[in-house]
N, C-alpha and C positions, 0 to 999 in steps of 0.2 A: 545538422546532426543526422548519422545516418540510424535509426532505428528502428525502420521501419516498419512504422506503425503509416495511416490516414487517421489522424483524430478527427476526421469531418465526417469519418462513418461510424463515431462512436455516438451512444444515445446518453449527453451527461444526464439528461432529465430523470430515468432509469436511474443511473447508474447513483446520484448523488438523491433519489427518492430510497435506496438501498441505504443510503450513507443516514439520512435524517431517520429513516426508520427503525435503525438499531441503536439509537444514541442510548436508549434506557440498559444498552447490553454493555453498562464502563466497567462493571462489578468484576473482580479479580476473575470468580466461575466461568462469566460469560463470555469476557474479553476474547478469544481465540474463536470464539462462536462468533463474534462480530465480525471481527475479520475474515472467516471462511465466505459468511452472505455477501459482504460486501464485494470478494475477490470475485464468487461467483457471480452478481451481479455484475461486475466491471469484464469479466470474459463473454458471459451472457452476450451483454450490449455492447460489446466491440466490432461487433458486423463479421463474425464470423474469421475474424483477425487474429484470434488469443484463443488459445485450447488453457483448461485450467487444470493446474498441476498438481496443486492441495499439497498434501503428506504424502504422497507417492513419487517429488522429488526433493533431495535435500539443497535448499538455501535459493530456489527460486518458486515464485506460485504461477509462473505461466509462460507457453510456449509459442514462438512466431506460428501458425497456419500455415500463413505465406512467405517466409521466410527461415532462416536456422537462426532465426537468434530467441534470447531466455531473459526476461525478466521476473525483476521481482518486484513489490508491493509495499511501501512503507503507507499507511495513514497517521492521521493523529490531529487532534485539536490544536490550533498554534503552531503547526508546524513550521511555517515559513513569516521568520521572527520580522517582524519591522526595522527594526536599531541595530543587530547584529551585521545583514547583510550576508549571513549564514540559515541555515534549517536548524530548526532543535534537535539535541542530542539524538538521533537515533541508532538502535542498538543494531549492527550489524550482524553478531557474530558472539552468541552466550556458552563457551565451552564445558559449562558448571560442572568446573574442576579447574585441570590445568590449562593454560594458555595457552597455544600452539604455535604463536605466532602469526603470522600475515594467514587471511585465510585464503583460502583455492577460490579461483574465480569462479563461482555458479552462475553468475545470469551476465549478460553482456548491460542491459539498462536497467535502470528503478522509477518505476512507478512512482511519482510522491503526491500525497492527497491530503490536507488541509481540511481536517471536519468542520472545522469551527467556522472558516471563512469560503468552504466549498470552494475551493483551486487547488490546481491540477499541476504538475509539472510531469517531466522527464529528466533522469541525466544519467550517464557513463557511466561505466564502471570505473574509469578512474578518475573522474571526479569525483565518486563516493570514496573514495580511498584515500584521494590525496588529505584531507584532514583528518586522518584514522587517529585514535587514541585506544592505547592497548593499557588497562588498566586490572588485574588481575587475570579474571576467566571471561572478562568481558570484553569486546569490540567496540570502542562505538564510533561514529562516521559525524560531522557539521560537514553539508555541502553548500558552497559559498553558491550563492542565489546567482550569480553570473553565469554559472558554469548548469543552470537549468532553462532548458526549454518551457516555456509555459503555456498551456496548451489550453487552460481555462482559469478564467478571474473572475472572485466573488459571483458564482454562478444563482441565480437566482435558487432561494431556497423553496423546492417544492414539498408542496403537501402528500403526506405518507403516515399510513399505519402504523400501531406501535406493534414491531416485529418480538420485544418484551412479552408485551400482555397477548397476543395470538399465543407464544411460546408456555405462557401459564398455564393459559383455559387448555390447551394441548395436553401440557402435563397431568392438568387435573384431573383430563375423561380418563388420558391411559392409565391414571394409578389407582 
């Protein structure tokens, strides 16, 4: 797969202490919040490999350094199912409204992150697409597990602060 990334100069330890340390953020409020730390972490510790894109591009969270290509970022508990031989449903593409059809290609690869079992993949953009399900204003993508790179398995889980409760006592002085 060409996507080039060096996963050997990523820090999982880092990056999957970001991943444990937000789990208290599943709440509807803070979910986007978790995501943001976690991205930022994952560009963070990519060895200077991934600039991170946030909300300033639409439908990818981060840009090659060292190359022109664009990924983006799915996480989630469970993602990459046992039995299926597929990832779990993820939502590619929420038009909330009308449908548009097939969406425009923003990132060349996807990030995929497993909270629950801490593994890591990569895959294509058209592997994300080839099982595309267009179901109202929604997109959603099953990428068959053959067609991902895996780049880390059941990584040991490190100890980490809860990024939750810092985020309270925070709250608390500024208000």
């Amino acid at each position: 797969m060409e996507h080039g990334l060096d996963f050997s100069r990523f820090n999982f330890d880092k990056i999957f202490s970001a991943v444990v340390a937000t789990e208290s953020l599943k709440r509807n409020q803070t979910r986007p919040l978790r995501s943001e730390v976690q991205e930022i972490a994952i560009a963070k510790h990519s060895d200077n490999q991934l600039g991170y894109c946030g909300d300033s591009e639409h439908g990818r969270d981060f840009y090659g350094k060292e190359n022109n290509l664009y990924y983006e970022s799915k996480a989630m508990d469970g993602l990459f199912q046992k039995t299926t031989g597929k990832t779990a449903s993820i939502t590619l593409k929420n038009f909330r409204g009308k449908c548009l059809g097939m969406p425009e290609k923003t990132f060349d690869y996807m990030l995929l992150w497993d909270t629950k079992t801490l593994t890591a993949g990569i895959a294509s953009w058209d592997a994300c697409v080839k099982n595309m399900k267009i179901k109202d204003a929604v997109i959603d993508i099953r990428i068959d597990q053959s067609d991902i790179e895996f780049i880390v398995r059941n990584h040991p889980r490190p100890e980490a602060e809860d990024f939750g409760a810092k985020l309270l006592t925070l709250i608390e002085e500024c208000v």
